[in-house]
C-alpha positions as CSV (number, residue, x, y, z in Angstrom):
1,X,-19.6,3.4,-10.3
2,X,-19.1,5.6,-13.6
3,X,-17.0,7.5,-14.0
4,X,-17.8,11.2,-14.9
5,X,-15.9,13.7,-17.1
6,X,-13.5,15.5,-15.9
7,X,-14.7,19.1,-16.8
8,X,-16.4,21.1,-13.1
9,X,-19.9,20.7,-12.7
10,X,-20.2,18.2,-16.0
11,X,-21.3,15.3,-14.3
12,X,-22.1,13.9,-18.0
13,X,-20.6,10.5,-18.4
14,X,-16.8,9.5,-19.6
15,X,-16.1,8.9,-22.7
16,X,-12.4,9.8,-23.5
17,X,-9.5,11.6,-22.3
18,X,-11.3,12.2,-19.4
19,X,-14.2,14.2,-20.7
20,X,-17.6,13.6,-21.8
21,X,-18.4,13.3,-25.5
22,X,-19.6,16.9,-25.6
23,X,-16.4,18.8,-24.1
24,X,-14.3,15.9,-25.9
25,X,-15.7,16.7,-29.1
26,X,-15.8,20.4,-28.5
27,X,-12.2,20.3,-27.6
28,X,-11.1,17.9,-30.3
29,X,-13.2,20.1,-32.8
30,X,-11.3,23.5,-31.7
31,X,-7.8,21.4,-32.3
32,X,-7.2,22.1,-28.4
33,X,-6.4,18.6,-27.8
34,X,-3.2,17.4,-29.2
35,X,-3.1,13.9,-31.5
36,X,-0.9,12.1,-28.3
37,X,-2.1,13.1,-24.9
38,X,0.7,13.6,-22.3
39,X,0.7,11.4,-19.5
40,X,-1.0,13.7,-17.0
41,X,-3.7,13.7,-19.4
42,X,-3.9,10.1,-19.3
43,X,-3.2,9.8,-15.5
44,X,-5.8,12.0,-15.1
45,X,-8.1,10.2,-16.9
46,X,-7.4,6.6,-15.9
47,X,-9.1,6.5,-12.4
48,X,-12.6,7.3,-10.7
49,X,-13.3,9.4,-7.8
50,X,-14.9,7.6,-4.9
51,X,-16.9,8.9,-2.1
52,X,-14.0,8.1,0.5
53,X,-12.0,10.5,-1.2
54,X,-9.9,7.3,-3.3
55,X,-9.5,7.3,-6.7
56,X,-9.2,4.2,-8.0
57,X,-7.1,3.2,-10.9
58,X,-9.1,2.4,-13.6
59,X,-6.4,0.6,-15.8
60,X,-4.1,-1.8,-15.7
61,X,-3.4,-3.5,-12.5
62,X,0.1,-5.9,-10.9
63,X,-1.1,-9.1,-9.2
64,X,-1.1,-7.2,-6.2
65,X,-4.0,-5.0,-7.1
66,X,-1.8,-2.1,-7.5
67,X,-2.2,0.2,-10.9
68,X,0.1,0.3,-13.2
69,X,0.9,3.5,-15.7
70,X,3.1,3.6,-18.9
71,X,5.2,6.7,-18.9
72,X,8.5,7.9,-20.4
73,X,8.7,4.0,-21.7
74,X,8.6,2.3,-18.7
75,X,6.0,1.1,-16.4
76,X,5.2,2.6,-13.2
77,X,3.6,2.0,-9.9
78,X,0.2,4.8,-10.8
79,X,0.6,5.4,-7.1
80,X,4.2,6.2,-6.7
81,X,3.8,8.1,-10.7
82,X,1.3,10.2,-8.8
83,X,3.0,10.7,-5.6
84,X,6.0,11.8,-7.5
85,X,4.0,14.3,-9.6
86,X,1.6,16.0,-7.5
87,X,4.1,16.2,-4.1
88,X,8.0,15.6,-5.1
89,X,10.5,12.7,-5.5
90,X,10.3,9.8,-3.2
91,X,13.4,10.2,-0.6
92,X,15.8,7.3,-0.9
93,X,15.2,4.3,1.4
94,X,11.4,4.6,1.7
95,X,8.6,3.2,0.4
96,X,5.3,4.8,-0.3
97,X,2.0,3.7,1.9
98,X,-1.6,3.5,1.6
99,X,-3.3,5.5,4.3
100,X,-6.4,4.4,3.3
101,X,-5.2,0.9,2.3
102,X,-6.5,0.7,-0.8
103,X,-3.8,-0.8,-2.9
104,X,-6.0,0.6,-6.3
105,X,-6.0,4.1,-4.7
106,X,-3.6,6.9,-6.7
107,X,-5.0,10.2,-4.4
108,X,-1.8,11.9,-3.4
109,X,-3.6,12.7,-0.3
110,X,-3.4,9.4,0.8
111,X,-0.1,8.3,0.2
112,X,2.9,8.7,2.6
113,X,6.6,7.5,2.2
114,X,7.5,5.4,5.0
115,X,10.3,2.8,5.6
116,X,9.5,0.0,4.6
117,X,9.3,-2.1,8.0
118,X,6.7,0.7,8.8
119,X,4.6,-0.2,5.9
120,X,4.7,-3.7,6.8
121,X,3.8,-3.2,10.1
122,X,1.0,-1.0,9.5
123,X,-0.4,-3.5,7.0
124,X,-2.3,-6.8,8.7
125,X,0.1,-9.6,7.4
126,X,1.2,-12.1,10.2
127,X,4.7,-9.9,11.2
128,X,2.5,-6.8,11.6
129,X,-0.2,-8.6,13.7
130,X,3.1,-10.1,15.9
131,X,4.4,-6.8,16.3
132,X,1.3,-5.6,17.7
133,X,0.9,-8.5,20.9
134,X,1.7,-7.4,24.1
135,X,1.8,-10.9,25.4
136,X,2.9,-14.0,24.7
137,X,0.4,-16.8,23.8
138,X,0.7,-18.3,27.9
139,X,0.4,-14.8,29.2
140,X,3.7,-13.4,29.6
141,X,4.2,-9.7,28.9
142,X,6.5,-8.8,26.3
143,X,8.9,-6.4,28.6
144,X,12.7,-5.8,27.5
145,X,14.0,-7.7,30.2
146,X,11.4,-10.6,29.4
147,X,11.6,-10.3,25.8
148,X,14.6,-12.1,23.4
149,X,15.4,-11.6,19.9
150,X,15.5,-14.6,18.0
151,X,18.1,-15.1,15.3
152,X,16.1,-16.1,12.5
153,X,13.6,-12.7,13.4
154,X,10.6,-12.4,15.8
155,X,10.9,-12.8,19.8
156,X,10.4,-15.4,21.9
157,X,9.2,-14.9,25.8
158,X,12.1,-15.3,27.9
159,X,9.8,-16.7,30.9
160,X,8.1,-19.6,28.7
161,X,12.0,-20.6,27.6
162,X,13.2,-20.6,31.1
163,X,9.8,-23.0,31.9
164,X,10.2,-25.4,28.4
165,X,14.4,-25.5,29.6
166,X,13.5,-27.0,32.9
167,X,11.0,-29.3,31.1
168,X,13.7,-30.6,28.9
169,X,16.2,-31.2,31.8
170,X,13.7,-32.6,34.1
171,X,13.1,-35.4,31.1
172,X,16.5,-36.4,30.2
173,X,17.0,-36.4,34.2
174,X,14.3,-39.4,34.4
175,X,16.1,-40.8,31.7
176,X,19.4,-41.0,33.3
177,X,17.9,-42.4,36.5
178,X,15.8,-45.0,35.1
């Protein structure tokens, strides 16, 4: 998709800044752009608005397909930059999430600061999909008085422990008799 200038209505093609080559030029021409943009000029210009309401980060991108945008020297996370400048700071201890899960997305709108074992747990990695059984793999409901915590993390079925404990006994009984 391309992307379109900036300027109401335009619908003319992108060319810089945001704008098509006749507002750029008219604006450029009238001195009302300055020589270094600011860095909500270049946000601002640096994504495309989809029809699902994203806009996606046209520049550069982490190798997990989230944008990045160069600002005040450093480089930030375009979706936490644009969090941060359309709603407020970030509140210590929480991470920001993709409603839509679109890791290219940057619309403020979209983005909500959760903890971070919320985030993963909303995603669809393995600990998330975990999280979300009600039952163990033979069956057993996952119940506080069925369920354990295991050290290392996760949960183990307190039923199928009991069962695979009376296995193990019943074989190193044969054992002893034999």
């Amino acid at each position: 998709m391309q992307r379109q200038c900036i300027v109401p209505e335009c619908g003319n093609p992108f060319l810089a800044r945001g704008f098509c080559r006749t507002h750029y030029n008219f604006l450029h021409h009238r001195k009302l752009l300055s020589p270094h943009p600011t860095p909500i000029e270049r946000f601002l210009a640096s994504f495309s608005i989809e029809e699902t309401g994203c806009w996606l980060w046209q520049g550069t991108l982490d190798t997990g397909e989230y944008g990045l945008f160069f600002a005040e020297k450093i480089y930030f996370g375009a979706h936490r930059w644009s969090y941060e400048w359309f709603i407020g700071p970030i509140p210590d201890g929480l991470t920001i999430d993709h409603l839509c899960r679109v890791h290219r997305c940057v619309n403020p709108d979209h983005l909500e600061p959760v903890t971070h074992r919320e985030n993963c747990l909303r995603g669809i990695a393995p600990a998330a999909q975990n999280a979300h059984k009600t039952h163990c793999k033979y069956g057993h409901e996952f119940t506080p008085k069925n369920t354990r915590p295991r050290p290392e993390g996760g949960r183990t079925c307190r039923e199928c422990h009991r069962i695979k404990s009376a296995q193990r006994y019943a074989l190193r009984m044969e054992r002893v008799i034999i």
